[in-house]
Residue, then its C-alpha position, 0 to 999 in steps of 0.5 A: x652587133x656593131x660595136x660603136x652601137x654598144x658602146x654609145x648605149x654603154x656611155x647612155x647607160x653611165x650617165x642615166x642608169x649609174x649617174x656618172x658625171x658627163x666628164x665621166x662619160x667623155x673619158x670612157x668614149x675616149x678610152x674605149x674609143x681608142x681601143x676600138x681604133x687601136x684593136x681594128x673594133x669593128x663588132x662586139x665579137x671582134x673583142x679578145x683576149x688577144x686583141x686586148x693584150x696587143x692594145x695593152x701592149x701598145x700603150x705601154x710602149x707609149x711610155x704612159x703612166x701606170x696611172x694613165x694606162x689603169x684608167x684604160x683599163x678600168x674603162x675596159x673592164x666596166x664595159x666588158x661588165x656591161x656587155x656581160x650582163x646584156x648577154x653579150x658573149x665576149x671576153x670575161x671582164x675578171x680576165x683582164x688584170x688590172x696593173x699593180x701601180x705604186x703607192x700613190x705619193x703626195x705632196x703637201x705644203x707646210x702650215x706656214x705655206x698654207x697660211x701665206x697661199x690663204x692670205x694672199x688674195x685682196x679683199x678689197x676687190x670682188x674678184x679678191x673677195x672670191x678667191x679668198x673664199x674659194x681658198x678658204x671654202x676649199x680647205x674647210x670642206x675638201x671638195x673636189x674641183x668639180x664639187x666646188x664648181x658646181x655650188x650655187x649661190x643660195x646656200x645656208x652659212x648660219x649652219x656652217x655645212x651644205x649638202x655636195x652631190x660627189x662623184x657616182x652622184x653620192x651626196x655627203x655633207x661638208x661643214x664650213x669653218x668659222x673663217x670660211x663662212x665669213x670670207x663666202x658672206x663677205x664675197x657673196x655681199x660684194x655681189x651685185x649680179x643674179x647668177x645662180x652660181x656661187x663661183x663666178x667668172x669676173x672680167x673688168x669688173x662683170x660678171x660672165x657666168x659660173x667660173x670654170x675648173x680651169x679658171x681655179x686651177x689658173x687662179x691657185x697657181x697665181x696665188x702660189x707664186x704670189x704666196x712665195x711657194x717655189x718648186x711644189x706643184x699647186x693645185x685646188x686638191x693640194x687643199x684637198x690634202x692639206x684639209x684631210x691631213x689636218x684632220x689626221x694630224x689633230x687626231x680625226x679618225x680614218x672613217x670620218x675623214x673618209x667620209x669627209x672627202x667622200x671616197x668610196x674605200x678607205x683605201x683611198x684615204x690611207x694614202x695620207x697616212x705617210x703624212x702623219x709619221x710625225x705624229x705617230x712618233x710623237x705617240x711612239x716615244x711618249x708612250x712605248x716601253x716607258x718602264x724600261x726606259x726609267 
């Protein structure tokens, strides 16, 4: 069988059957997509062990990042599931190792930073009065980028949460802040349009549709140079880490902040854990071996 032929009922099967995102969907057309090119894919039979070895071989010559060629990977893999359980007779999925890639690091900003970043908007303007609401919003919940984005306007601020379908389709609840409530009612009360999105486009002073991820990313950045934050990368999951953070700090449990951000495994979470050190040391010398030490 044609192999372009499987791989788009693959990608139809993500998103009707497992519910992925459609930017899901253009990744793994573009992974999969470069392997068939790459490895000479003309039939699912033309798919080896052998094959796939070189295409491997050959991102890692592209001086790729670990993290860059895992997603190809992960992508390979899912498919050659796929091709499994619709009788597919080709490589074993569990044949394909998956690279043992460093502890992912990452990289916070300080309570003082945070604090300049979330003031730094004008509210006196509509388009200040958004982006104040996009930051608060962002660091009292931790949504996703995409998470946020996708939020309508018709959302209950009395009850201090809302209800976000995440990655894989899965719905958790996030709880809004007092501070943040009150900058999404203040936005939301300067609006005079009827579009259905929360987060809107705004250009001289109109409104011209739900604003983009790139427009956020754009608009963090903005606000990191304007708050005096030098030589740190910013972006809208900078707030993401400094909400999970917050709360380990304070003393949340792992589990809920899990649940919180919406990961899959808590291995995903443990990533913040390094940030806490110190508050495991505060623990440490308050209470280790306290009778020795008298």
């Amino acid at each position: 069988m044609l192999a372009t032929t499987v791989l788009k009922e693959y990608l139809d099967y993500l998103e009707v059957e497992r519910g992925r995102a459609p930017a899901t969907r253009r990744a793994y057309a573009q992974y999969i997509g470069r392997f068939f090119a790459t490895a000479d894919i003309k039939e699912v039979v033309d798919i080896t062990e052998e094959r796939i070895r070189d295409f491997r071989l050959a991102l890692a010559r592209l001086n790729l990042k670990k993290a860059t060629q895992s997603q190809y990977v992960i992508a390979l893999r899912s498919f050659l599931k796929y091709l499994a359980r619709r009788g597919h007779v080709t490589v074993p999925p569990e044949r394909i190792e998956l690279l043992k890639a460093p502890a992912r690091q990452i990289e916070i900003i300080s309570h003082e930073e945070l604090a300049r970043l979330l003031d730094a908007p004008d509210t006196k303007t509509l388009l200040g009065a958004r982006d104040k609401a996009i930051l608060e919003l962002f660091f009292s919940t931790g949504l996703r980028l995409s998470e946020l984005c996708s939020l309508d306007r018709f959302i209950d601020l009395k009850k201090g949460e809302l209800t976000v379908r995440g990655k894989g389709g899965k719905v958790r609840l996030v709880f809004l802040s007092p501070v943040a409530c009150k900058a999404v009612a203040a936005y939301m009360d300067r609006r005079a349009d009827a579009d259905t999105a929360l987060f809107v486009s705004i250009v001289r002073g109109s409104v011209i549709g739900r604003m983009t991820p790139r427009a956020v990313e754009r608009m963090i950045r903005r606000y990191g140079i304007r708050a005096g934050i030098i030589g740190k990368k910013l972006s809208p999951h900078t707030l993401r880490h400094c909400f999970a953070t917050d709360l380990l700090v304070n003393g949340a449990d792992i589990r809920s902040v899990q649940e919180m951000l919406g990961h899959a495994s808590i291995a995903t979470t443990q990533i913040y854990t390094h940030v806490t050190n110190q508050h495991l040391r505060e623990a440490y010398k308050a209470f280790h071996d306290k009778k020795r030490g008298e």
